[in-house]
N, CA and C atoms as an extended XYZ file, in Angstrom:
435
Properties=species:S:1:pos:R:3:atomname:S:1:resname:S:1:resid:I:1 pbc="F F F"
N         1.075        9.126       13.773 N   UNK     1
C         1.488        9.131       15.168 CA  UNK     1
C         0.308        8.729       16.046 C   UNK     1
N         0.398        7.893       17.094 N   UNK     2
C        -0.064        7.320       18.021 CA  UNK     2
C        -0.947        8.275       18.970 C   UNK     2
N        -2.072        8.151       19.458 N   UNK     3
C        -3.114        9.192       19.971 CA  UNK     3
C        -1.475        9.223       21.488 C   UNK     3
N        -1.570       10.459       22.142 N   UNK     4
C        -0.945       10.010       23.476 CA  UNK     4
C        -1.715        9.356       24.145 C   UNK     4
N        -1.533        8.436       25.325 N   UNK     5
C        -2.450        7.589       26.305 CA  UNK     5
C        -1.653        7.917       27.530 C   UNK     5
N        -2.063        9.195       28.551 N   UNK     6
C        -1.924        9.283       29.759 CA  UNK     6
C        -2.843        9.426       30.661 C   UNK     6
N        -2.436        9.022       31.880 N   UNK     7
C        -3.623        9.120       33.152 CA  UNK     7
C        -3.127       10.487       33.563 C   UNK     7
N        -3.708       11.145       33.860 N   UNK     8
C        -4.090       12.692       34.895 CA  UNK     8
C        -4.892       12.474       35.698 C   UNK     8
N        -4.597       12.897       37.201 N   UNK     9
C        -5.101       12.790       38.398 CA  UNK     9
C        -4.969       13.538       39.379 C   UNK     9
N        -5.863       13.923       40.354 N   UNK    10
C        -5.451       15.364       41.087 CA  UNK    10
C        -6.678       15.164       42.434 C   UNK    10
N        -6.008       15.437       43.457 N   UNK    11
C        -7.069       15.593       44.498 CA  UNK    11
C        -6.635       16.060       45.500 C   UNK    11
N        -6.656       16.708       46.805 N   UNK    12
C        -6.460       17.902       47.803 CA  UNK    12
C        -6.228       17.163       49.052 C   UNK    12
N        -5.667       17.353       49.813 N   UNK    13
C        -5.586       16.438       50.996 CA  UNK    13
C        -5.175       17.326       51.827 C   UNK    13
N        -5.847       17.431       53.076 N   UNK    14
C        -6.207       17.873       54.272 CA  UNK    14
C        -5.124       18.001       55.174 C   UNK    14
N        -3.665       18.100       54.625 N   UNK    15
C        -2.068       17.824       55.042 CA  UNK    15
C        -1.063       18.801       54.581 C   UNK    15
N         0.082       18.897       55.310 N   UNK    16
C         1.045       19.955       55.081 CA  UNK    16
C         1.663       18.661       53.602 C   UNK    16
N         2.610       19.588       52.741 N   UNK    17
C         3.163       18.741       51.923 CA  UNK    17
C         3.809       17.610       52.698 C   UNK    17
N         4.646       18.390       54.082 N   UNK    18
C         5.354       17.086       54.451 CA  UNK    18
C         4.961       16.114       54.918 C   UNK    18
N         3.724       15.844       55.488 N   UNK    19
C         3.049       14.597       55.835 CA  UNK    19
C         2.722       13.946       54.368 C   UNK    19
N         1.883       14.353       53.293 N   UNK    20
C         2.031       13.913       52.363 CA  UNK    20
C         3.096       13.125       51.589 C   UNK    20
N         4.318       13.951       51.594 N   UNK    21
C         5.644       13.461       51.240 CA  UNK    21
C         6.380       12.211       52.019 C   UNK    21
N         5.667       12.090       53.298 N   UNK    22
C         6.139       10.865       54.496 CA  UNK    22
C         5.265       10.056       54.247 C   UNK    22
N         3.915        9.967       52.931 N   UNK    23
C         3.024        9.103       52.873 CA  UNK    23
C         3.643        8.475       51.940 C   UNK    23
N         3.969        8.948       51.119 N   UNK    24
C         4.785        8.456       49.452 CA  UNK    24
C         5.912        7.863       49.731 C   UNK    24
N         6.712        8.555       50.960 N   UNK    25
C         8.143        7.663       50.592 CA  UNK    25
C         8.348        6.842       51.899 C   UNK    25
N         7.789        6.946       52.711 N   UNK    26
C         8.279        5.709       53.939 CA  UNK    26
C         7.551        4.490       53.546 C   UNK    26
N         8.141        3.243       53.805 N   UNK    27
C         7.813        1.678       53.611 CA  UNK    27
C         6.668        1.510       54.694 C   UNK    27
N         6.771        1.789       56.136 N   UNK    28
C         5.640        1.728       56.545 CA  UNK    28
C         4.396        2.702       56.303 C   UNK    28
N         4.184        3.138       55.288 N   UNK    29
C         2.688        3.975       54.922 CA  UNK    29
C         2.804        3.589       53.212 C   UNK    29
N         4.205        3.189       52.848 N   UNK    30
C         3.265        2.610       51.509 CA  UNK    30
C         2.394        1.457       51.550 C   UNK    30
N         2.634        0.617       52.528 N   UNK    31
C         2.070       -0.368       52.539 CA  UNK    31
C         0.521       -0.457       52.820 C   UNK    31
N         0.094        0.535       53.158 N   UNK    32
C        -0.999        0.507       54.102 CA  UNK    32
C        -2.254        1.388       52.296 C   UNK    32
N        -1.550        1.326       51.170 N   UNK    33
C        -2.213        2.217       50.490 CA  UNK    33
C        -1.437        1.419       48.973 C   UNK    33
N        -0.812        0.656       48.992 N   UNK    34
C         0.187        0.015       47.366 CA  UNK    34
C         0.129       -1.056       47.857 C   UNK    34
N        -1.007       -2.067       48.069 N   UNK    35
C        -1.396       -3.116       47.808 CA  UNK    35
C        -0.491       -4.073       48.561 C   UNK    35
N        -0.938       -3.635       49.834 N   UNK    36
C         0.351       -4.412       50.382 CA  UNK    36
C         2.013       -4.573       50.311 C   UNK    36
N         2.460       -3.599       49.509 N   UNK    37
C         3.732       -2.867       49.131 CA  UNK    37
C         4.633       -2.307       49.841 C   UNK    37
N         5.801       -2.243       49.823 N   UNK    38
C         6.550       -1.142       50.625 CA  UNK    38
C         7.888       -1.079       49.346 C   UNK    38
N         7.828        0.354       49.824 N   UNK    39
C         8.424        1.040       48.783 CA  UNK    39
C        10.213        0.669       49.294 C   UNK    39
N        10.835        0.422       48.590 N   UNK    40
C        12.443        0.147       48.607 CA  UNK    40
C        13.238        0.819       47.993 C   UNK    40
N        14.228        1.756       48.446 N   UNK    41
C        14.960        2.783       47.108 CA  UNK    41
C        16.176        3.335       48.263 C   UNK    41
N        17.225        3.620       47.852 N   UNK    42
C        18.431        4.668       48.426 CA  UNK    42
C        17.880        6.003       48.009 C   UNK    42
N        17.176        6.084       47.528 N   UNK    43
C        16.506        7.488       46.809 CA  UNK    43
C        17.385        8.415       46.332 C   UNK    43
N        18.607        7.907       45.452 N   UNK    44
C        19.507        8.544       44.633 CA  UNK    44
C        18.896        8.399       43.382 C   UNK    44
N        19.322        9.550       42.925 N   UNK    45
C        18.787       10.304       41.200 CA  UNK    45
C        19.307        8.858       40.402 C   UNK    45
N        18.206        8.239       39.695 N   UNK    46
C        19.162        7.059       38.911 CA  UNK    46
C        19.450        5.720       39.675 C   UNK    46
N        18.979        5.514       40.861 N   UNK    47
C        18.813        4.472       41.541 CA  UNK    47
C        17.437        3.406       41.258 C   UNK    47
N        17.280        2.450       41.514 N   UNK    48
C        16.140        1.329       41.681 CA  UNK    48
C        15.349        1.993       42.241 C   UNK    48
N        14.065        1.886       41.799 N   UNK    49
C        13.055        2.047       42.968 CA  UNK    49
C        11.859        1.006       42.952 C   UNK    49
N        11.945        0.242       44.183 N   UNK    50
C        11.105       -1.231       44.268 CA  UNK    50
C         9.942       -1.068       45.165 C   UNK    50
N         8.705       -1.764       44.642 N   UNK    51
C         7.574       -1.672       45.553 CA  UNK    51
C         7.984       -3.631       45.677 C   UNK    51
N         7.968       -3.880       46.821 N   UNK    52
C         8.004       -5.267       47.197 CA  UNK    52
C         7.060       -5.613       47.853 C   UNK    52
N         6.049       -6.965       47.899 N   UNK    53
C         4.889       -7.554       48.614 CA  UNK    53
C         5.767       -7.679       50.231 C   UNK    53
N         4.707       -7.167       50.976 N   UNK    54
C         5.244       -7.515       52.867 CA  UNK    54
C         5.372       -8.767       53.015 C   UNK    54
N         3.755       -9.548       52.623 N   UNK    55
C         4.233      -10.954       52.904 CA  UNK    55
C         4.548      -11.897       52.183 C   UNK    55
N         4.803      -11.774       50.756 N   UNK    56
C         5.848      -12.838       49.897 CA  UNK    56
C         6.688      -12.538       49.454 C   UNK    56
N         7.092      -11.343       49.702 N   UNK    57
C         8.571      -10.546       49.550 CA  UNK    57
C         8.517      -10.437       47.800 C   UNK    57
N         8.242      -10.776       46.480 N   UNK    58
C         7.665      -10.694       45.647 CA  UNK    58
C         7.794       -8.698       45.614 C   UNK    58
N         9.094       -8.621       43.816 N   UNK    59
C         8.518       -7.020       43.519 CA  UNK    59
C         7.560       -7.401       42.241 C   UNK    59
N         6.859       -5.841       43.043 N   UNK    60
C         5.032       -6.409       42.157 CA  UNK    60
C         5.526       -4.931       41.041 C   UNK    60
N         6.431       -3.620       41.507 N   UNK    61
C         6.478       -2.860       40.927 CA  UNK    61
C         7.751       -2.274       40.605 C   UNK    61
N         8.534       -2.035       39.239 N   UNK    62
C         9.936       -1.834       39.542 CA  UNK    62
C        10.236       -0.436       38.356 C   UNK    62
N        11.214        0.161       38.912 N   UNK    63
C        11.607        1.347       37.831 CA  UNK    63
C        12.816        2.019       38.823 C   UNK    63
N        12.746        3.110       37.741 N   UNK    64
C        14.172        4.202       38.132 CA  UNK    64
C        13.804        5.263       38.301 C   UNK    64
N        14.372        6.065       39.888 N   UNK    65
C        14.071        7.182       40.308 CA  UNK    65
C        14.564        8.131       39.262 C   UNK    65
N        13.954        9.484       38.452 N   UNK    66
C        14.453       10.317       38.088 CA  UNK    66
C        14.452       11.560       38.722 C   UNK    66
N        13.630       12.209       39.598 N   UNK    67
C        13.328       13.375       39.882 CA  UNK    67
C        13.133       13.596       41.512 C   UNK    67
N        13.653       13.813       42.375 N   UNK    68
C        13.420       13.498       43.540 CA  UNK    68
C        13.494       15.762       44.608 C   UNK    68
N        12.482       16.014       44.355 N   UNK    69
C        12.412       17.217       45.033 CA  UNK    69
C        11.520       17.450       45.915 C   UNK    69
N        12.226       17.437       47.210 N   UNK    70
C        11.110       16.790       48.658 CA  UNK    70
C        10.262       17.974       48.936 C   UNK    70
N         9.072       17.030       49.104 N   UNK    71
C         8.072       17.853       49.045 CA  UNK    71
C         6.888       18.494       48.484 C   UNK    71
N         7.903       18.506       46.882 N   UNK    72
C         7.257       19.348       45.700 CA  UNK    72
C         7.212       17.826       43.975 C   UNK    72
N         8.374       17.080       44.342 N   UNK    73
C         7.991       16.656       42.862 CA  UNK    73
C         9.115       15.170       43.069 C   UNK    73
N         7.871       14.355       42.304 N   UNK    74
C         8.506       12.948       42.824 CA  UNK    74
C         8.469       12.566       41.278 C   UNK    74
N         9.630       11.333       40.440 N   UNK    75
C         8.496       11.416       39.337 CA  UNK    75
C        10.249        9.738       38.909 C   UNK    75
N         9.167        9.098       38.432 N   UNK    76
C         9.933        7.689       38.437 CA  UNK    76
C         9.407        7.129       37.041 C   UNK    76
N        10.343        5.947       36.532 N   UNK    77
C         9.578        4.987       35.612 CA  UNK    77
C         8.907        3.915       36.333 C   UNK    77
N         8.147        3.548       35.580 N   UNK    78
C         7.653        1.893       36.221 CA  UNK    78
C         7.399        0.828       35.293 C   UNK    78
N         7.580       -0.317       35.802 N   UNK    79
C         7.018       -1.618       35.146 CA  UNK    79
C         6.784       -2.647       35.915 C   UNK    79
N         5.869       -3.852       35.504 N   UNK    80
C         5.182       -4.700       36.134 CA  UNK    80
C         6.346       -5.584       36.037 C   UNK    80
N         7.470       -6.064       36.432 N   UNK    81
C         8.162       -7.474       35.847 CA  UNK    81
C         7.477       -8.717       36.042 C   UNK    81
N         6.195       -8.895       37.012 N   UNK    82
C         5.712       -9.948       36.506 CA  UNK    82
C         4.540      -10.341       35.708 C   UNK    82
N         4.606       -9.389       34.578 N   UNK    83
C         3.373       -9.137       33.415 CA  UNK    83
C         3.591      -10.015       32.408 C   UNK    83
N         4.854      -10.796       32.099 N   UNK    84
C         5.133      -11.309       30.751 CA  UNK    84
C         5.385      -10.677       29.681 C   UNK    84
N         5.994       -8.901       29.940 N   UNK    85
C         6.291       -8.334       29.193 CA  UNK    85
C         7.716       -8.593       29.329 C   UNK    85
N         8.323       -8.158       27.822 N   UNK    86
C         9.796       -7.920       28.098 CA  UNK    86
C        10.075       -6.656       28.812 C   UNK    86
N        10.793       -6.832       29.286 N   UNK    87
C        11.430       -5.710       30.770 CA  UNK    87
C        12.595       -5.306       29.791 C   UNK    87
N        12.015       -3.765       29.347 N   UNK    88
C        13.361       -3.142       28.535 CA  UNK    88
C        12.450       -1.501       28.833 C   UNK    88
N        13.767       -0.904       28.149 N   UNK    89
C        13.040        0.443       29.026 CA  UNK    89
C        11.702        0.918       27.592 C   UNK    89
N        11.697        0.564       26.752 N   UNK    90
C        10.825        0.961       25.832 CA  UNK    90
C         9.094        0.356       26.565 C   UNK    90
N         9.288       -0.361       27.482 N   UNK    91
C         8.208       -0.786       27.765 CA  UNK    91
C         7.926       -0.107       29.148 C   UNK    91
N         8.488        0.470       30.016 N   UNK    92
C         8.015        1.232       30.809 CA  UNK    92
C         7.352        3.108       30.658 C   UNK    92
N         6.483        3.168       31.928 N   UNK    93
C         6.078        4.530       31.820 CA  UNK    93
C         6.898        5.148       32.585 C   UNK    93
N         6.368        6.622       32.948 N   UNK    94
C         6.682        7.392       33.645 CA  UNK    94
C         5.377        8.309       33.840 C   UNK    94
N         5.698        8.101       35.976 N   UNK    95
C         5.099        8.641       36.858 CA  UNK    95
C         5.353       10.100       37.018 C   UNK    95
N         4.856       10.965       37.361 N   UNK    96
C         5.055       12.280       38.010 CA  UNK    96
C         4.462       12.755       38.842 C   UNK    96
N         4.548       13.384       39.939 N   UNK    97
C         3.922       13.308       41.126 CA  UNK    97
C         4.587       14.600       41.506 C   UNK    97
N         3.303       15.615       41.321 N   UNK    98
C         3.255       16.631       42.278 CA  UNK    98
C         2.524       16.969       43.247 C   UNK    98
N         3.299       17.914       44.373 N   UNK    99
C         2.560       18.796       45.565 CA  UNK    99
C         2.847       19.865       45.754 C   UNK    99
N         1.353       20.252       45.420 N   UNK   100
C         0.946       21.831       45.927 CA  UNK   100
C         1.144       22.159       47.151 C   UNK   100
N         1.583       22.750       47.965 N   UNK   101
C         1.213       23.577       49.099 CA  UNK   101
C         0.050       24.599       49.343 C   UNK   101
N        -0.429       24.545       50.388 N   UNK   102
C        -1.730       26.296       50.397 CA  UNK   102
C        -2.470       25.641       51.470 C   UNK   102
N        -2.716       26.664       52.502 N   UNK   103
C        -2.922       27.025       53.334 CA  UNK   103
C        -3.830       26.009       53.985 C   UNK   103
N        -2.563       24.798       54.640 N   UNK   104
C        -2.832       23.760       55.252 CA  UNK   104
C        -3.272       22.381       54.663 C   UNK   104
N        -3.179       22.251       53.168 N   UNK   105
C        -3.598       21.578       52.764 CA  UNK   105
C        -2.930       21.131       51.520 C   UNK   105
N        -2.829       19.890       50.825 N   UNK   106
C        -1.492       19.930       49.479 CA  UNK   106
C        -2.658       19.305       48.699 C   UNK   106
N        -2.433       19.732       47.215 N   UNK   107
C        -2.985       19.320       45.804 CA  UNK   107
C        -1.725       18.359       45.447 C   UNK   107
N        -2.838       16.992       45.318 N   UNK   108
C        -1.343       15.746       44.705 CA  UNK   108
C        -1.766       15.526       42.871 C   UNK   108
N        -0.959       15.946       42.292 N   UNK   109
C        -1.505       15.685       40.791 CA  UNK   109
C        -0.458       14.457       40.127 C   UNK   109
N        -0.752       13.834       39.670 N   UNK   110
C        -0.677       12.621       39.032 CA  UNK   110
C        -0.224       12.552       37.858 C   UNK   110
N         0.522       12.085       36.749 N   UNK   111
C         0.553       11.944       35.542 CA  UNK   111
C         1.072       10.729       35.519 C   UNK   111
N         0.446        9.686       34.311 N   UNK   112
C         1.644        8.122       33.966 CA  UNK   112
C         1.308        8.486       32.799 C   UNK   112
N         2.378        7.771       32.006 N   UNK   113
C         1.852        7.746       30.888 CA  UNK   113
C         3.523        7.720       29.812 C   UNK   113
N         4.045        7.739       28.171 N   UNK   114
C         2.752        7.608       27.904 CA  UNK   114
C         2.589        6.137       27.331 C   UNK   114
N         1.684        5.412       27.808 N   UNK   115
C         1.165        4.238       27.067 CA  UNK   115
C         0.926        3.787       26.123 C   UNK   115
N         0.721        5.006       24.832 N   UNK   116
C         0.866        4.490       23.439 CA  UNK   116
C         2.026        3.489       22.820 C   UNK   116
N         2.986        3.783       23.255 N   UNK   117
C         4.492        3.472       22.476 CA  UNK   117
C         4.796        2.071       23.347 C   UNK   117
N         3.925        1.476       24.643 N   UNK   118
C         4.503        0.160       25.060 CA  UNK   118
C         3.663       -0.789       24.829 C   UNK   118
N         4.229       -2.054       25.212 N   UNK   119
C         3.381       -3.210       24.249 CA  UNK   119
C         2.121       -3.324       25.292 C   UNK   119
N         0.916       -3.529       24.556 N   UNK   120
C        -0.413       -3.651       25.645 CA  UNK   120
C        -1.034       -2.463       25.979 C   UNK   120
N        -0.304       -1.949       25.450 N   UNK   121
C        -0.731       -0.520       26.105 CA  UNK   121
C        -1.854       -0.034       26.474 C   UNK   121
N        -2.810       -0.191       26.002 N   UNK   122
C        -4.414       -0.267       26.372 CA  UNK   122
C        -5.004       -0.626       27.291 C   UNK   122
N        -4.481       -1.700       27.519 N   UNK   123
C        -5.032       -2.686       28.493 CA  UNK   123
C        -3.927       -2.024       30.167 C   UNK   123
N        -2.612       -2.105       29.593 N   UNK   124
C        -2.109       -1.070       30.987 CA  UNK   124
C        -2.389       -0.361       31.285 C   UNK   124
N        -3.309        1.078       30.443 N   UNK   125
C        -3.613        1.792       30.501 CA  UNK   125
C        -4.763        2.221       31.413 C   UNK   125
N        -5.911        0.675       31.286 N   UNK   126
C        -6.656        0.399       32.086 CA  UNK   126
C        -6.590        0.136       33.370 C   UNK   126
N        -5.119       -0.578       33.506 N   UNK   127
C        -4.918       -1.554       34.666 CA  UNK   127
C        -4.828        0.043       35.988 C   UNK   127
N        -3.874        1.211       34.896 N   UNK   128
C        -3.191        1.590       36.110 CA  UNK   128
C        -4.026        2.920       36.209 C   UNK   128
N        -4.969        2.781       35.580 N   UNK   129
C        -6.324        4.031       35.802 CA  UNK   129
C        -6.831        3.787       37.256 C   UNK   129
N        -7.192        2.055       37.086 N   UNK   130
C        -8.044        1.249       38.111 CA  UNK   130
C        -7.109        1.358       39.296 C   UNK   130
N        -5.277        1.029       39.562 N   UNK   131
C        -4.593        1.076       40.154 CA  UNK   131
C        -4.472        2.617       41.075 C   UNK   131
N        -4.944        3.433       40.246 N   UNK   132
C        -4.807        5.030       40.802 CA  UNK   132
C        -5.936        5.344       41.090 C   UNK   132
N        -7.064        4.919       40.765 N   UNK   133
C        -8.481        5.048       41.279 CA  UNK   133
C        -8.188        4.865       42.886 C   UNK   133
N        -8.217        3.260       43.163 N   UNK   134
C        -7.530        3.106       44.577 CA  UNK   134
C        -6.904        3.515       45.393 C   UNK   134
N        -5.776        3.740       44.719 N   UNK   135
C        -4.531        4.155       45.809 CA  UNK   135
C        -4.512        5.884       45.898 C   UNK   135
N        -5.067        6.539       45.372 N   UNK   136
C        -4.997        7.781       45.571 CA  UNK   136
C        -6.010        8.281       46.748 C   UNK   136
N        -7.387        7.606       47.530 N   UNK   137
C        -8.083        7.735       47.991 CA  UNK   137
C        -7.377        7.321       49.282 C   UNK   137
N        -6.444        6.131       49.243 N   UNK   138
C        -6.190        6.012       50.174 CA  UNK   138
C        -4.701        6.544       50.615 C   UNK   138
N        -4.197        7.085       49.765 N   UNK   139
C        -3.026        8.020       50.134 CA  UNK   139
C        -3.490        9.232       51.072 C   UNK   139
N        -4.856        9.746       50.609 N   UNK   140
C        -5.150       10.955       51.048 CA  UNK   140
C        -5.777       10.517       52.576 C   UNK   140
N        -6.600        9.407       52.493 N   UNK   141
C        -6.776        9.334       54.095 CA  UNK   141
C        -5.673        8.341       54.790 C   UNK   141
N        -4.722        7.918       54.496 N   UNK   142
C        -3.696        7.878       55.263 CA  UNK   142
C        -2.673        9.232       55.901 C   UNK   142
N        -3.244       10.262       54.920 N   UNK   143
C        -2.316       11.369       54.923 CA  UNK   143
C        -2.941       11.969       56.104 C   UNK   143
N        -4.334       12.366       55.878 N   UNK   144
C        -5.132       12.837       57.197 CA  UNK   144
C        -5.697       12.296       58.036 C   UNK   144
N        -4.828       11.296       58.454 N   UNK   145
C        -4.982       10.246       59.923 CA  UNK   145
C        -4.431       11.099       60.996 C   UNK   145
């Protein structure tokens, strides 16, 4: 059996959950922190959920909402469709995204993964370490703007 290959990530932000939670899911503040992105979804259990480029309209990020509990727990698949991978679900991960609450301030913890079992995996593994390096720094100071 395959080592597991997940990212874990965690950092505190200076925000009630619900500002946090208005950072993650409105189109105007994903953009400003997902690479020029805005997030697209009906946000039904089992629905699409699309990160699309603002200015070439281009989805850079695509998967299916599974878990949607406002506030407390966000948690989706993903895949690159324009990687040159085959787009089948054996090749996507899954995100999880929690928030802490406490006293004025939310803990966002992170999980993708797991990356062993899809093709490349190593190298995605890398991509979306580097991808969460980024965007988590700037989730948190978008959050405490």
């Amino acid at each position: 059996m395959a080592k597991e290959l997940v990212i874990r990530r965690s950092l505190t932000i200076k925000a009630r959950a619900s500002r946090v939670w208005e950072i993650l899911t409105d189109p105007e503040h994903t953009k400003k922190y997902m690479f020029g992105c805005e997030v697209i979804s009906d946000w039904e259990i089992g629905s699409p959920l699309l990160w699309r480029g603002v200015k070439d309209g281009v989805i850079y990020v695509k998967g299916i909402l599974l878990v949607l509990d406002r506030e407390r727990l966000f948690k989706f698949t993903v895949f690159d469709p324009n990687s040159g991978i085959e787009d089948t679900p054996s090749n996507y991960t899954t995100v999880t995204i929690k928030l802490t609450a406490g006293n004025g301030s939310t803990t966002l913890s992170v999980t993708q993964g797991d990356f062993a079992g899809v093709v490349n995996g190593k190298s995605r593994l890398a991509d979306a370490e580097t991808g969460w390096d980024l965007t988590l720094p700037k989730i948190k100071e978008t959050a405490e703007l």
